[in-house]
LUMZAGU-575990 format. One record per residue (C-alpha): chain; x, y, z; residue number from 1; residue in three letters. Coordinates in nm, 4 decimals, decimal comma. Layout:
<atoms>
["A" [X Y Z] NUM "ala"] ...
</atoms>
This chain:
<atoms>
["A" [-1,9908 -1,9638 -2,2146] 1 "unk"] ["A" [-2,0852 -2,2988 -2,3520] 2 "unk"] ["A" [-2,2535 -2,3257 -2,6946] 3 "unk"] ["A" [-2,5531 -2,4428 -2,5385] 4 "unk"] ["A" [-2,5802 -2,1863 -2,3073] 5 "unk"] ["A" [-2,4862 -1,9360 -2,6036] 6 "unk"] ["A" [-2,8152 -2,0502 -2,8229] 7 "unk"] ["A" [-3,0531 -2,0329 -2,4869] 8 "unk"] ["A" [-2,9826 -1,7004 -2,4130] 9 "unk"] ["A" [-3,3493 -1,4555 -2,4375] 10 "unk"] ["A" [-3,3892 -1,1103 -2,5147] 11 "unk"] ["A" [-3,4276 -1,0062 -2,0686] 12 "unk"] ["A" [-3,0915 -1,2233 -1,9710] 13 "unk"] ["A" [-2,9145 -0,9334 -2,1440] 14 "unk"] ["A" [-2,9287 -0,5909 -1,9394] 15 "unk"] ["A" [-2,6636 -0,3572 -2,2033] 16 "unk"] ["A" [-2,6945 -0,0369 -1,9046] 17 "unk"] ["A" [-2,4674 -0,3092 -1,6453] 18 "unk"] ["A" [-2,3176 -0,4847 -1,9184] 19 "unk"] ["A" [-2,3983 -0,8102 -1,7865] 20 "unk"] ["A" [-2,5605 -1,1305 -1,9251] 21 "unk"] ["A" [-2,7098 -1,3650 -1,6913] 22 "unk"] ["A" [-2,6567 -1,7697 -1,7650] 23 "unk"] ["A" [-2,9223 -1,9841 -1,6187] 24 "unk"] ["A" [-3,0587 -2,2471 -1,8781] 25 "unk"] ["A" [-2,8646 -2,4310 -2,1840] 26 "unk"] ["A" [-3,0543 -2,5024 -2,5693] 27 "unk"] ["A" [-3,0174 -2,7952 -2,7214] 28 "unk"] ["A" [-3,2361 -2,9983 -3,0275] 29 "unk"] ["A" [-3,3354 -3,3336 -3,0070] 30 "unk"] ["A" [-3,5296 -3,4863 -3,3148] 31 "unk"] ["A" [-3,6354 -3,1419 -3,4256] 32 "unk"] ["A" [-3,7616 -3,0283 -3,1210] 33 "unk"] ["A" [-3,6171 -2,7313 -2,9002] 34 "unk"] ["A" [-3,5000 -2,8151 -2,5588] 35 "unk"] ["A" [-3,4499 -2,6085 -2,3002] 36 "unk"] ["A" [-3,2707 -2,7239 -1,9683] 37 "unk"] ["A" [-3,0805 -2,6267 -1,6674] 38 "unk"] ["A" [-2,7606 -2,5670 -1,7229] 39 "unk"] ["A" [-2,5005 -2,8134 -1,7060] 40 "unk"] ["A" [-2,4128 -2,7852 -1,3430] 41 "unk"] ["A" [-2,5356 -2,5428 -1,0097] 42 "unk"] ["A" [-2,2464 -2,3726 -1,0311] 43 "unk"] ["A" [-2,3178 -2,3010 -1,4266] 44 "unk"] ["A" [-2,6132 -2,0854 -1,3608] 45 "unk"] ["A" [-2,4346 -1,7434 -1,3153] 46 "unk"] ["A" [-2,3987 -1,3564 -1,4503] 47 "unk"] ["A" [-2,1028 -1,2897 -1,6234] 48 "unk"] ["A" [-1,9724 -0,9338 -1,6890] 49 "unk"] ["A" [-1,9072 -0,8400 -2,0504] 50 "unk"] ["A" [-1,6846 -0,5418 -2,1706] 51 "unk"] ["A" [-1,8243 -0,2270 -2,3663] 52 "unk"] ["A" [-1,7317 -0,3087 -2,6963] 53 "unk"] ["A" [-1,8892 -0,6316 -2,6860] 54 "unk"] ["A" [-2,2229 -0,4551 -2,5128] 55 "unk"] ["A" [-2,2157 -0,2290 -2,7694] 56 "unk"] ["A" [-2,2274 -0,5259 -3,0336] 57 "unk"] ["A" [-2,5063 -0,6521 -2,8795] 58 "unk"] ["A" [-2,7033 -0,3780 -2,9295] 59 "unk"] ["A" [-2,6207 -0,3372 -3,2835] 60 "unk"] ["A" [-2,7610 -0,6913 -3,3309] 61 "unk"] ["A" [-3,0638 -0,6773 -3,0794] 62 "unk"] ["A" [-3,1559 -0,3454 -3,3258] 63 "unk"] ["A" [-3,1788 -0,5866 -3,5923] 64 "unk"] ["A" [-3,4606 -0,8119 -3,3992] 65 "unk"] ["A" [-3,7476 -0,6642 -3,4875] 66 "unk"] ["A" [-4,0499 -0,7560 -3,2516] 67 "unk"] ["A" [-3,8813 -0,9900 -3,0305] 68 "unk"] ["A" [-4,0309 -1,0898 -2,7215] 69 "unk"] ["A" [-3,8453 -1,1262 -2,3742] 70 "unk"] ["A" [-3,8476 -1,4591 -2,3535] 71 "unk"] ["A" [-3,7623 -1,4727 -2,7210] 72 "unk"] ["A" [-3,4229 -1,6607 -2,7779] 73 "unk"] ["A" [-3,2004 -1,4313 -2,9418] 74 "unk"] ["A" [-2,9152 -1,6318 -3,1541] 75 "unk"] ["A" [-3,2310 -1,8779 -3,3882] 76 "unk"] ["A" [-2,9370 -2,0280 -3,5853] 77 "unk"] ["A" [-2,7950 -2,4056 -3,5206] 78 "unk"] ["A" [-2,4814 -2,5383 -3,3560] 79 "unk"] ["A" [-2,3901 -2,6805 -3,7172] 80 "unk"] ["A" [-2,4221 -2,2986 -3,9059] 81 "unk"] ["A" [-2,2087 -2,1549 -3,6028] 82 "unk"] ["A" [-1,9423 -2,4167 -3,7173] 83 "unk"] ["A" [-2,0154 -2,3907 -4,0944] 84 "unk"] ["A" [-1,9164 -1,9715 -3,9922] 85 "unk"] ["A" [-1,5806 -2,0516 -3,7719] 86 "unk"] ["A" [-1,4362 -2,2238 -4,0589] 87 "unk"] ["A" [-1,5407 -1,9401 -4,2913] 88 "unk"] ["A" [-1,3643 -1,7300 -4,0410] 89 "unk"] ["A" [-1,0461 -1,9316 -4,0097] 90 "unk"] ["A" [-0,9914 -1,9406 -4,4017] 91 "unk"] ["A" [-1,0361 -1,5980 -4,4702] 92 "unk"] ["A" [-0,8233 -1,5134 -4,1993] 93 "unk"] ["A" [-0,5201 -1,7785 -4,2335] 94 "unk"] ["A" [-0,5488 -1,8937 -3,8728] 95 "unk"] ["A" [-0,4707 -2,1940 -3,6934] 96 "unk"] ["A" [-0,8290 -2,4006 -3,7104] 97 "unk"] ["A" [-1,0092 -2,4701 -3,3835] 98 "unk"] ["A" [-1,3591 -2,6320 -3,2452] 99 "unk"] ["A" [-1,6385 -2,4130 -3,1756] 100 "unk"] ["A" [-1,5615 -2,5146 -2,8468] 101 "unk"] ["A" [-1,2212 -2,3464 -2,8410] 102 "unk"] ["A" [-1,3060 -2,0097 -2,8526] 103 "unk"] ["A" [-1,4114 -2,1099 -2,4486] 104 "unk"] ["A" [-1,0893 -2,2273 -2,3984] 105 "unk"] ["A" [-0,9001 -1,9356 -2,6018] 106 "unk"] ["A" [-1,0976 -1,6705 -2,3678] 107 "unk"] ["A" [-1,0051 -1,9034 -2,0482] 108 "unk"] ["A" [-0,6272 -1,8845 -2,1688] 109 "unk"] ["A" [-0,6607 -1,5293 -2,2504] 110 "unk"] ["A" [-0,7689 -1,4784 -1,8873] 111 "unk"] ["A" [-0,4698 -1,6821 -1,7545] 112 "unk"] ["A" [-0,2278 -1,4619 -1,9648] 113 "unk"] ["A" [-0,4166 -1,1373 -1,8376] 114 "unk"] ["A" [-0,3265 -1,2078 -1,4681] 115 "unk"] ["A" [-0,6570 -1,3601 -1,3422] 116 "unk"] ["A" [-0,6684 -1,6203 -1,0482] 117 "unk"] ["A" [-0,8210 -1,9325 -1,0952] 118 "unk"] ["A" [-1,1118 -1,8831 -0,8493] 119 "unk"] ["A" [-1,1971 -1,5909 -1,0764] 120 "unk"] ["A" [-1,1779 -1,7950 -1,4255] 121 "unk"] ["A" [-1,3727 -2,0785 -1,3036] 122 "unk"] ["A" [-1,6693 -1,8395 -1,1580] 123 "unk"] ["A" [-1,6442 -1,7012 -1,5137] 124 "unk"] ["A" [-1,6547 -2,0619 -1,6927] 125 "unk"] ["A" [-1,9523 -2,1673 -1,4524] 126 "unk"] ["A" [-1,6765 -2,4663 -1,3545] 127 "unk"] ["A" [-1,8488 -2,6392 -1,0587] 128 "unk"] ["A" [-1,5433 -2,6651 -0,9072] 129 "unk"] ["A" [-1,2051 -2,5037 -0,9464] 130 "unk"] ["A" [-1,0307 -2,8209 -0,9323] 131 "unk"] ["A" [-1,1357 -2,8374 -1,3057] 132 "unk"] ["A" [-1,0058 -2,5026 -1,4020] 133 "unk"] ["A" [-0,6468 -2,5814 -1,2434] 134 "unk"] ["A" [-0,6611 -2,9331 -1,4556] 135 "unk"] ["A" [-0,8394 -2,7885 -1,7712] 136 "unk"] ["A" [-0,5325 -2,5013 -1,7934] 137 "unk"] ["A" [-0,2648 -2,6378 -1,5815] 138 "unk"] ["A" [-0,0234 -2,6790 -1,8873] 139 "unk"] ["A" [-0,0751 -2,2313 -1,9303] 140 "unk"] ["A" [0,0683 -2,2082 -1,6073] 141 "unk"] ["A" [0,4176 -2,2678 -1,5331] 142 "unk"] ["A" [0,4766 -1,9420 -1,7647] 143 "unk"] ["A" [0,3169 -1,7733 -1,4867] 144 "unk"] ["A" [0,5281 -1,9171 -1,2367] 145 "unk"] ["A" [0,8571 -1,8333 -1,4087] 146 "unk"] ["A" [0,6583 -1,4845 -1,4158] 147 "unk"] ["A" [0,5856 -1,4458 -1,0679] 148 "unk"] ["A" [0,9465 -1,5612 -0,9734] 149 "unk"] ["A" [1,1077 -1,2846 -1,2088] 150 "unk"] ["A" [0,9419 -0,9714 -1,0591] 151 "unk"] ["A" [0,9775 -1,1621 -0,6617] 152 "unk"] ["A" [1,3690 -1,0935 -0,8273] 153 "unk"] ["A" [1,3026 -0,7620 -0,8927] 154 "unk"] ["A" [1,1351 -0,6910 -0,5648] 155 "unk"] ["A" [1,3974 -0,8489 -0,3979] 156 "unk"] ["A" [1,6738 -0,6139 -0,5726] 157 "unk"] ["A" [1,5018 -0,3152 -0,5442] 158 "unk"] ["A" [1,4514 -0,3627 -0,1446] 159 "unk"] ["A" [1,8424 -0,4639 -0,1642] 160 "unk"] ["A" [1,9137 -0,1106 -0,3223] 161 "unk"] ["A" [1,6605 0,0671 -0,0531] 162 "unk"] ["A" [1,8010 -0,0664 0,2428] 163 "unk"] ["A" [1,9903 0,1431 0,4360] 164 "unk"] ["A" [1,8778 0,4946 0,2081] 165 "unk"] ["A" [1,6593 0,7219 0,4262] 166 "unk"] ["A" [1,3763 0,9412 0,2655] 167 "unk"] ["A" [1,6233 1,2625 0,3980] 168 "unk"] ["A" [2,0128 1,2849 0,4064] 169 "unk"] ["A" [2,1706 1,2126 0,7511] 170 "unk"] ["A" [2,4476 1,4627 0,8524] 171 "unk"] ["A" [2,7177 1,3474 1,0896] 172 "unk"] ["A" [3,0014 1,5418 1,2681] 173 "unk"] ["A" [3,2491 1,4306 1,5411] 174 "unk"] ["A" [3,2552 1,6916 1,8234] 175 "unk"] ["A" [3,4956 1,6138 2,1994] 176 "unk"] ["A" [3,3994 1,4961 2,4832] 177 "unk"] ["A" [3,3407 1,8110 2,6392] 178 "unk"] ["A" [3,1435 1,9828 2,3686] 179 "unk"] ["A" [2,9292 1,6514 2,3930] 180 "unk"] ["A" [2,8635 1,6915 2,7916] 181 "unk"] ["A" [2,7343 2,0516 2,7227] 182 "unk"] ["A" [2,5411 1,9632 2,4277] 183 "unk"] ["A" [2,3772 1,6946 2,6197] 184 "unk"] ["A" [2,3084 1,9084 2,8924] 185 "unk"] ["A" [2,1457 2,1842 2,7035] 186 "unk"] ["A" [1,9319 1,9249 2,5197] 187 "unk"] ["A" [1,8082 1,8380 2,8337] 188 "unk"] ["A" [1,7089 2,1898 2,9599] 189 "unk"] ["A" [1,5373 2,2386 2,5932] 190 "unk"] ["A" [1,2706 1,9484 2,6752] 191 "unk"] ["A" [1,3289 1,8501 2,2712] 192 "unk"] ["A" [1,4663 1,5478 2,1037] 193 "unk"] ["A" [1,8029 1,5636 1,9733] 194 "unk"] ["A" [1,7151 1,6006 1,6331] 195 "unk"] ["A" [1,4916 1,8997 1,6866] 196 "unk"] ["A" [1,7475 2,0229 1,9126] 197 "unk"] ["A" [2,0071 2,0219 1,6057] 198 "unk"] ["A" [1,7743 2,1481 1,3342] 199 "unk"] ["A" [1,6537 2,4621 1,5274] 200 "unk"] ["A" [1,9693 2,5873 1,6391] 201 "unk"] ["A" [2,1013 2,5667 1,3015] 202 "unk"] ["A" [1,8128 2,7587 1,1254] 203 "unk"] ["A" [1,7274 2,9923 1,3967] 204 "unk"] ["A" [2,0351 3,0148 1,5932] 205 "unk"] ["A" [1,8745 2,9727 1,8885] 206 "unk"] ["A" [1,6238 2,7100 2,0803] 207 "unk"] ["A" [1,3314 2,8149 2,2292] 208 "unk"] ["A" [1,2023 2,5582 2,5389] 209 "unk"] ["A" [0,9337 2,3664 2,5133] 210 "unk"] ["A" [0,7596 2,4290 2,8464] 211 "unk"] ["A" [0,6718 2,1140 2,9853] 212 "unk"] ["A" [0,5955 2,0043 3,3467] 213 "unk"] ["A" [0,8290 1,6783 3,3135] 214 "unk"] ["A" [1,0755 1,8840 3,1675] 215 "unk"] ["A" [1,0752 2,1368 3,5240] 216 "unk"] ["A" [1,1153 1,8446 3,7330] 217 "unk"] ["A" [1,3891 1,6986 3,5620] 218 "unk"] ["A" [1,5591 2,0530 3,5582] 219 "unk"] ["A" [1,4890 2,1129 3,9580] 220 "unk"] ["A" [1,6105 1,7599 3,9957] 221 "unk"] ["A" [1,9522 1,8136 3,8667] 222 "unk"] ["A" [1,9506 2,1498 4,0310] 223 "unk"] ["A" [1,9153 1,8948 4,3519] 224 "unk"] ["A" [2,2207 1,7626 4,2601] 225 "unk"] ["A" [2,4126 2,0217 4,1939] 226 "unk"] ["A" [2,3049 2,1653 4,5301] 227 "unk"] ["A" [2,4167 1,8525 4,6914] 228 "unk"] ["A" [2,7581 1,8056 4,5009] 229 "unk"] ["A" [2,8043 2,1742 4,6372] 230 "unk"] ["A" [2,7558 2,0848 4,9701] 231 "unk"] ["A" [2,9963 1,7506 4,9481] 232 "unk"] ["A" [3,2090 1,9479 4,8640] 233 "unk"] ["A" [3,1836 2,2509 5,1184] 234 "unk"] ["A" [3,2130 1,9462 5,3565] 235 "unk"] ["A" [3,4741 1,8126 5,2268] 236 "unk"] ["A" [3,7126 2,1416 5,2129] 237 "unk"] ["A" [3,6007 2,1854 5,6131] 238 "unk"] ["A" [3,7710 1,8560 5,6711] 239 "unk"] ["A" [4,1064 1,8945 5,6132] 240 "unk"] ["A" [4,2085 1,5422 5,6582] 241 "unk"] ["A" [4,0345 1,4035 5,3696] 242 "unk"] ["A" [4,2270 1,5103 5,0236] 243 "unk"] ["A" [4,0140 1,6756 4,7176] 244 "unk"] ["A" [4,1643 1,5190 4,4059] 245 "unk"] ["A" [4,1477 1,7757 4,1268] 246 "unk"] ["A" [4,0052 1,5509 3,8592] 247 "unk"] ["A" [3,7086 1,5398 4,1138] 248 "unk"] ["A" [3,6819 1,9256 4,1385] 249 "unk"] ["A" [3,7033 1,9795 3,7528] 250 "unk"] ["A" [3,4632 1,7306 3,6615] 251 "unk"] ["A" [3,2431 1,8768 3,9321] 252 "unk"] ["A" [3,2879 2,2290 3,8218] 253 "unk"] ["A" [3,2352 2,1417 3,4909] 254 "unk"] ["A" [2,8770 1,9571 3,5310] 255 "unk"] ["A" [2,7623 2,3040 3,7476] 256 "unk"] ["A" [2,8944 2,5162 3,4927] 257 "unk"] ["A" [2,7501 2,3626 3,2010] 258 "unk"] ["A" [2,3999 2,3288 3,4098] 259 "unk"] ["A" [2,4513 2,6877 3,4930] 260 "unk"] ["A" [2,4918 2,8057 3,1697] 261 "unk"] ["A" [2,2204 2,5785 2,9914] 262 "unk"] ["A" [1,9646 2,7422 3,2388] 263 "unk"] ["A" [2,0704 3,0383 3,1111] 264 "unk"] ["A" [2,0729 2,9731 2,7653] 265 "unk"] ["A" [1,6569 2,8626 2,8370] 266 "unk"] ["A" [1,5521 3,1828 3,0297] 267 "unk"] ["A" [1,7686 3,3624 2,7609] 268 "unk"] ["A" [1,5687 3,2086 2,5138] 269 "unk"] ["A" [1,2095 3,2644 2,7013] 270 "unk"] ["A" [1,2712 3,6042 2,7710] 271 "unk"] ["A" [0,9967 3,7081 2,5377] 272 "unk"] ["A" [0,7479 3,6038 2,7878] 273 "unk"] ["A" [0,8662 3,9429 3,0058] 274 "unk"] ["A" [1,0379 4,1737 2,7504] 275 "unk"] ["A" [0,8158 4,4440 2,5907] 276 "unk"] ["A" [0,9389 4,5573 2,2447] 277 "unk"] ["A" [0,9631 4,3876 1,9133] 278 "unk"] ["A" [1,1140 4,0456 2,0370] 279 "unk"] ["A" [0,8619 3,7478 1,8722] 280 "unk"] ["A" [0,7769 3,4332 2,0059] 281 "unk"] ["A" [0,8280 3,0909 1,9296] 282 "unk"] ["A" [0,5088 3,0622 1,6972] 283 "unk"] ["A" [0,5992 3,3470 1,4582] 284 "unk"] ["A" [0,8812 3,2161 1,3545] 285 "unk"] ["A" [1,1955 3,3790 1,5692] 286 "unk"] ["A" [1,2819 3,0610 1,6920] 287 "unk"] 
</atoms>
């Protein structure tokens, strides 16, 4: 805050329980008189949040004010003694010497260097407008440009390094043609996705069928088809003058046969539903 706003501060703009001070007036004194006035701009008048250690300060001090009144100012000392104490400060420390006035800058650049946006520093300052803040600390910075490039670099390498990695391993095989046809056939009659397909017959040995309506159409479609292959077929071998190609009978056989023996495979695996005796079901695990 501003010194003026500092030395106009009473004993009810500090509430120590929310650790907040509340700036809405500035001190100043003009031919020995005490002056109270607005502060400096609309946008001055504002509550500021201060941290424990510094509430806890205040206390300490207020426990020193005996009898003070509410609308009591607090700090009865000049600006002159406050800078007669700063240089007190600064030679018993060794420091670099500053204004009064720069301990408001220090805690704006101390802000900057924390990580705070400029909308959030000039609300803090009581800058009317943030315009002010951006000129007043421009020069701190480019440091945190250079920052915010250097971990963009980071991000960038560490989303190089993830691409392509899964959160679980992916495990590939090559199988033939033919074990691929009856694969994809009895994935079909299981009414699962491929990868649950894969995963249950390898823990359980065997697939139980999800039971789904969409899944019994699709299964009495192909049966369709079979049927009607059949009967090309039948049709075909009752005319003698049109040739049967082999190629076309194996390829045949081996859709019906692989059909055949998926829909096996499913009943074999529902047969639970109609067996008595100790065979489980899906939900307790068997499958």
């Amino acid at each position: 805050m501003r010194i003026g706003e500092l030395l106009a501060l009473t004993y009810k703009d500090i509430d120590l329980e929310k650790r907040t001070i509340s700036i809405n007036k500035s001190y100043q004194s003009l031919d020995g008189r005490d002056i109270i006035t607005p502060p400096k701009t609309p946008k001055s008048k504002r509550i500021v949040t201060i941290p424990s250690f510094l509430a806890e300060e205040l206390r300490e001090y207020i426990s020193h004010l005996y009898g003070i009144m509410a609308d009591e100012r607090m700090f009865r000392f000049t600006k002159s003694y406050m800078e007669h104490e700063i240089i007190r400060g600064i030679k018993a420390s060794g420091v670099k010497r500053i204004r009064l006035h720069g301990l408001r800058h220090s805690h704006a650049s101390l802000l900057v260097e924390l990580g705070f946006t400029p909308l959030a520093i000039a609300e803090r300052l009581g800058h009317e407008k943030i315009e002010i803040t951006l000129n007043t600390y421009s020069h701190l910075y480019p440091n945190k440009q250079g920052e915010l490039a250097d971990k963009l670099e980071i991000e960038k390498t560490r989303r190089t390094r993830m691409s392509g990695v899964h959160k679980y391993p992916t495990i590939s095989f090559r199988i033939s043609p033919r074990e691929r046809e009856e694969i994809e056939v009895k994935i079909l009659v299981s009414g699962m996705s491929k990868k649950d397909y894969f995963v249950r017959s390898c823990i359980y040995n065997r697939v139980c069928v999800v039971g789904r309506k969409e899944l019994i159409y699709q299964l009495v479609e192909e049966v369709k088809i079979m049927q009607t292959n059949i009967r090309e077929v039948t049709e075909q071998f009752e005319q003698t003058e049109v040739p049967l190609s082999s190629e076309y009978l194996q390829d045949m056989r081996n859709e019906c046969l692989d059909m055949l023996k998926a829909i096996l495979w499913m009943l074999d695996g529902a047969k639970y539903l109609w067996q008595d005796g100790n065979e489980k079901s899906p939900d307790s695990g068997n499958c």
